[in-house]
N, C-alpha and C positions, 0 to 999 in steps of 0.2 A: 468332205467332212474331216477328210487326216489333220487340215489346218487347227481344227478346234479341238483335237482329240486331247491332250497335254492339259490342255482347262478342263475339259469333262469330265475327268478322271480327278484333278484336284477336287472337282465340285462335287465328287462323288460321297454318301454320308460317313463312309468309312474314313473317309481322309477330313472331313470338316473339322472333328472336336483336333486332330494333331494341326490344324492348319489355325485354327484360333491360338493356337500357343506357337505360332510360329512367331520369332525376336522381327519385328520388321526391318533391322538395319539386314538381319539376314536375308530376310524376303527382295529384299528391293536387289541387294545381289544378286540371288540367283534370279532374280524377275530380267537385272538386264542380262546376264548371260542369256538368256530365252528370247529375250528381245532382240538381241542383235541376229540371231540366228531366222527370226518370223521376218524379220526387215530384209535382209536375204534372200531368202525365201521369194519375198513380195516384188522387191528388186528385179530378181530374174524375172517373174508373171509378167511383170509392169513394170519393162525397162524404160519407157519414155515418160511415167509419172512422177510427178514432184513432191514435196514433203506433206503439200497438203491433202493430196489425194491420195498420197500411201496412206497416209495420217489417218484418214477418213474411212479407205479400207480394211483398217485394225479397229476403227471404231465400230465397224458394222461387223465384224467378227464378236466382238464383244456382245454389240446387241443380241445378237442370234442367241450367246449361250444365256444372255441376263433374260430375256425371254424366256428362254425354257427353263432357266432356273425358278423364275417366280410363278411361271403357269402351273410348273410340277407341285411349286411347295404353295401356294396358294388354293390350290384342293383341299388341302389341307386345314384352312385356316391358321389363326394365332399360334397355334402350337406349333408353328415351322417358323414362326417370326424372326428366332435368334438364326437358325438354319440357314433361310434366305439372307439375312441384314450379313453374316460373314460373307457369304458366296458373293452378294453383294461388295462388299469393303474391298475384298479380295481382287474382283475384276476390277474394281477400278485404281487400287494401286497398281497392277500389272496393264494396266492401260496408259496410267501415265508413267509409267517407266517406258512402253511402247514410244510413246508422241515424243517423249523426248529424247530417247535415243533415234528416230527419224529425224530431230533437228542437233542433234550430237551435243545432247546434256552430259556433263561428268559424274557419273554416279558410284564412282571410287570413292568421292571427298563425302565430307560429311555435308556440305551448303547442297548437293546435287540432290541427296537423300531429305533434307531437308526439305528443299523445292518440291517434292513428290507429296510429302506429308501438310504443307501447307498449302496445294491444290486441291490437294483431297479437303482439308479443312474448309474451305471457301467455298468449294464444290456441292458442300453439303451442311452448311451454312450455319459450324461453327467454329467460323475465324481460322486462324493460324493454329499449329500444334504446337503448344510449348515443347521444351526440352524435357521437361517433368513430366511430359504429358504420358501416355501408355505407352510400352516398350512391347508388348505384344498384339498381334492383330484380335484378338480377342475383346479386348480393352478400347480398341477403337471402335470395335462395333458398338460395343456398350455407351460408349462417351457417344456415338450419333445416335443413338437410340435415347438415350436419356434427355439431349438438346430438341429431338424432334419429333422423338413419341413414333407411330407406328402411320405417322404420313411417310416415314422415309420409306415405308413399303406398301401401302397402300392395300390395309387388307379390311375387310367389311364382311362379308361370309363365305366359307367354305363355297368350292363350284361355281359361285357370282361372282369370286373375289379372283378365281384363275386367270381369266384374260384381263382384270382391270392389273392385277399384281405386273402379269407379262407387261402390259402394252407401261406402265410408271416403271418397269424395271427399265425397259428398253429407252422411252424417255430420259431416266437419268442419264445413261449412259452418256448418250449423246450428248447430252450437259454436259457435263465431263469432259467429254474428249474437247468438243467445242473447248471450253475455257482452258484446258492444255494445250491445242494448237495456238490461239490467242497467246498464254503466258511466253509459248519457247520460241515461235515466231518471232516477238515482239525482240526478246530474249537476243535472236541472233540478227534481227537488224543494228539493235542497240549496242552491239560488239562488232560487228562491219564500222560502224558507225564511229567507235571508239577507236580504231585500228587505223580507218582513212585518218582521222583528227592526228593521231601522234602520229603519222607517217610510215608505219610499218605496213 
């Protein structure tokens, strides 16, 4: 459980309202200093696996807490919607800052940060993030919540709604991670690929 302790404690309620007002050009920073240290980490466990399969086991870490996030807050009903939809937004920008520092995205530059935000966009199926678009994570939960209403968390009634919330948290997830292996994969053939062409 030490692996997921770092997310538990973000997802904790004390830390939710400061973590909605976190600047995401800040978050994604400190998200890859975090990432490169979990890839690490994973590295040593699983010194003979590949990008895909670390890839795979940061997305199954993810499921585990997006689970217990939505089981917790789905007892609850609607009145944890904004609660979970952050915790939600939140894993999965620290997800795809994960997948892509496994396929060694640059997330110093602003195009690197932007790749994460316009994953996220597609991921949850509104389009690309403009430049105008929210500058804190709070703002983004709102902008998915406003596009897709309260399917992005799947809630129907308090206690009924615990394990459907778990089992469509843990789903996205996967989504996600899936289509960010896809994007950086694709990403670093397509620069192999550029690199053979001009000869370097």
């Amino acid at each position: 459980m030490a692996f997921y302790d770092p997310l538990v404690n973000a997802l904790s309620p004390s830390k939710l309202k400061s973590l909605a007002n976190e600047r995401l050009s800040d978050l994604i920073d400190k998200e890859a200093i975090r990432a490169r240290a979990s890839l690490e980490e994973l590295q040593q466990r699983y010194p003979s696996a590949g990008p895909r399969e670390l890839s795979q086991r940061l997305i199954d870490s993810k499921k585990q807490v997006a689970s217990m996030l939505g089981g917790v807050t789905g007892i609850f009903g609607a009145v944890t919607v904004p609660v979970d939809l952050i915790g939600m937004v939140y894993l999965q920008l620290v997800l795809l800052v994960e997948v892509g520092t496994v396929f060694k995205a640059d997330f110093k530059n602003e195009r690197g940060k932007k790749d994460v935000l316009d994953l996220f966009g597609y991921a949850n199926g509104i389009g690309p993030v403009q430049r105008a678009s929210p500058k804190v994570l709070g703002s983004l939960a709102a902008m998915v919540l406003t596009k897709t209403g309260l399917k992005a968390i799947g809630r129907a009634m308090p206690l009924v709604a615990a394990p459907i919330s778990a089992y469509l948290n843990n789903q996205h997830i996967q989504r996600v991670g899936d289509s960010a292996i896809r994007h950086y994969d694709g990403w670093v053939h397509a620069h192999e690929k550029s690199k053979k062409a001009s000869g370097s």
